[in-house]
N, C-alpha and C positions, 0 to 999 in steps of 0.2 A: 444331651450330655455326651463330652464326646470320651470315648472309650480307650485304655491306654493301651496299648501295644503290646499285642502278646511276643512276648520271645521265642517263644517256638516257631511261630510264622514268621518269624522275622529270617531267623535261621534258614528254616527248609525243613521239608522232611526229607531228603534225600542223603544217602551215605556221605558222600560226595563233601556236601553244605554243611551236616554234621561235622565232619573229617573235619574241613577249611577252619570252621567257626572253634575247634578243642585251637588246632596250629594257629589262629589268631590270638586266642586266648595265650597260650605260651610263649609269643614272641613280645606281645604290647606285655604283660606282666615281668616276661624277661627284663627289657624294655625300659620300664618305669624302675624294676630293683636297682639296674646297673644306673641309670640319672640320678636315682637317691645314694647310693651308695659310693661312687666316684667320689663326691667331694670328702666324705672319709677315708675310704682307703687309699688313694692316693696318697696324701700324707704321711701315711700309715705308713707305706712302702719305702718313701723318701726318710724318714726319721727313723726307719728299723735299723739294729746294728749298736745302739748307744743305751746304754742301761738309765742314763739322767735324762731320756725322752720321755719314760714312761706315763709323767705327768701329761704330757703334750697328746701323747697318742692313747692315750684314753680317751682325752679332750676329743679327737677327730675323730672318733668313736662314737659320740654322742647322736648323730643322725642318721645309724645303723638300724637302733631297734625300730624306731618308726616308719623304715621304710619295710621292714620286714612283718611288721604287724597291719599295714595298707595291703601289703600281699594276701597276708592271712584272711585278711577282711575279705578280699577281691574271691579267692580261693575258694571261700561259705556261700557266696552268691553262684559261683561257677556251679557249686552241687546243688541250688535249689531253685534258679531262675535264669539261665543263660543266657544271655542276649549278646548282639554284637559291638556291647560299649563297655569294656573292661578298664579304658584307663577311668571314664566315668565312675566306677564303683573303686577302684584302686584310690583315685583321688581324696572321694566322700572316705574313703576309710583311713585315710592316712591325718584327713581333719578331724573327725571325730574321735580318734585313740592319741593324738598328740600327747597331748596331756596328759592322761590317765598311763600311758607304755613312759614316758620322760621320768612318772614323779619315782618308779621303783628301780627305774635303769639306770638313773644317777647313779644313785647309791650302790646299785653293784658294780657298775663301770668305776666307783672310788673305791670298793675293795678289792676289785680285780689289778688294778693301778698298784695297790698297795701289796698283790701278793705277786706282781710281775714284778716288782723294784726287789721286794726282796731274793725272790728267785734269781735277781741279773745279780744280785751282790754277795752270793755267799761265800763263796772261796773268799771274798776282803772280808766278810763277816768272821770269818774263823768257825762257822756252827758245823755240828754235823749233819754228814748229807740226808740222817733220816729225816731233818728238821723240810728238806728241801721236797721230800716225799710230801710230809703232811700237806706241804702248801699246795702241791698238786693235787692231792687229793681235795682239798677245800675246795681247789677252783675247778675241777670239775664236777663234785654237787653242785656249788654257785652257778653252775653252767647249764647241769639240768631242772634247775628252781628257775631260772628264766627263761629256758625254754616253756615249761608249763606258765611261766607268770605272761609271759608273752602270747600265749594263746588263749588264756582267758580274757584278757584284758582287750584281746583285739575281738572277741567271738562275743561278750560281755558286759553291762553295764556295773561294773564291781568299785567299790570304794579300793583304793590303794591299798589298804590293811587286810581287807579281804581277799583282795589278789596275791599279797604274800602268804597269808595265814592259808588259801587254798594250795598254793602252788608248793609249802611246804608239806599241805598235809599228803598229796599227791604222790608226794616223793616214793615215801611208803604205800600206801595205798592202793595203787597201778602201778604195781610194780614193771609189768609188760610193755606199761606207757614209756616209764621212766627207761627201760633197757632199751627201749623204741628212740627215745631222743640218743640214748648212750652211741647205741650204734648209729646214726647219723652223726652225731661228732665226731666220732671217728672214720667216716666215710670223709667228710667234709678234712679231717687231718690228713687223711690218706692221700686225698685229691691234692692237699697243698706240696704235699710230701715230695710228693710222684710226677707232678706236672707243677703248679705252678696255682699263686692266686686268682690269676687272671682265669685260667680253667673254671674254680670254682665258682666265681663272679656270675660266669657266662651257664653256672649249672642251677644257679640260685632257684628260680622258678620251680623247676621242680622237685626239689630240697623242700623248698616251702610249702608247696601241695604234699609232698609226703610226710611234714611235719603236722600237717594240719590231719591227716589222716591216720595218722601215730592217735592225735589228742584224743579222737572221737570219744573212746569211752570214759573220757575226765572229762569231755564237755557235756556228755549227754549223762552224768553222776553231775556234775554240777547244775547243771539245767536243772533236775529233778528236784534236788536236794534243798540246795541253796539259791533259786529262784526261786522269784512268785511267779 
């Protein structure tokens, strides 16, 4: 019977091989976010500027979350089984969570859509600017309810309703978690702010390892809990 390959040996034991193998890790992860994510944000970039694209650049939106939840997946292997084939496990996790990250990300990329249109039209709207408050305040709960839905659901075998019903209860919950994703948004604003998206693009990889390391105490409260 033949025996499967440890990963450790495969590595090394040497600093050196250790070292090499984390910088291979972060470059093929880099790597694989920026090939899934190009065919969205490009578009994105080209139709920014116009309040009546929002519809559209939602649309080019749609093949964000699943590259970000293949990361996440790839990210859980890196801390429990290393080896030297990351787009291997990147891939497997990007098929596997398709579907399950798509069925809850529609739906907030349609009310995200919907609270960017109205934020581009208020001065034509006539409302007042508190109204324009509230809508940012929505969307960035809406932003950290998918940061959490996005890490169970990539870490996860959860039905769609329990991926929202966790992710909302979360909110509250881990609190530490929740200010954990807060302050990444705002790093990720900062970076766009201050340099540029392409900067952030090229930062994703370990955005995403730190996001996944934000979650731990909401995936190891859910593992316990809400797994068998």
């Amino acid at each position: 019977m033949t025996r499967a390959p440890d990963p450790a040996a495969e590595i090394g034991p040497g600093v050196l091989s250790r070292a090499a193998s984390v910088v291979h890790w972060f470059v093929v992860v880099e790597a694989l976010l920026v090939l899934t994510a190009v065919p969205a944000l490009v578009p994105v970039l080209l139709l920014a500027g116009d309040a009546s694209n929002a519809p559209l650049i939602g649309l080019c939106l749609v093949p964000l979350a699943p590259g970000l939840s293949a990361a996440l997946f790839t990210w859980r292997v890196f801390g429990t089984e290393r080896d030297l084939a990351p787009a291997r496990h990147f891939w497997r996790g990007y098929r596997l969570n398709l579907l399950d990250v798509l069925r809850w990300w529609l739906p907030v990329l349609a009310l995200l859509t919907v609270i960017g249109s109205s934020l581009a039209n208020l001065g034509a709207a006539g409302v007042p600017t508190g109204y324009g408050v509230v809508l940012v305040l929505i969307a960035v709960v809406v932003l950290l309810f998918s940061a959490h839905a996005l890490v169970l659901s990539s870490a996860l075998s959860l039905r769609t309703r329990d991926v929202a019903l966790l992710a909302l209860h979360y909110l509250a919950a881990r609190p530490r978690s929740t200010l954990g994703v807060l302050s990444l948004l705002v790093t990720a604003a900062g970076i766009v702010v201050l340099t540029s998206e392409g900067v952030l693009l090229l930062l994703a990889s370990p955005l995403t390892l730190a996001l996944l390391r934000n979650a731990d105490p909401v995936l190891r409260d859910a593992v316990e809990r809400f797994t068998a």
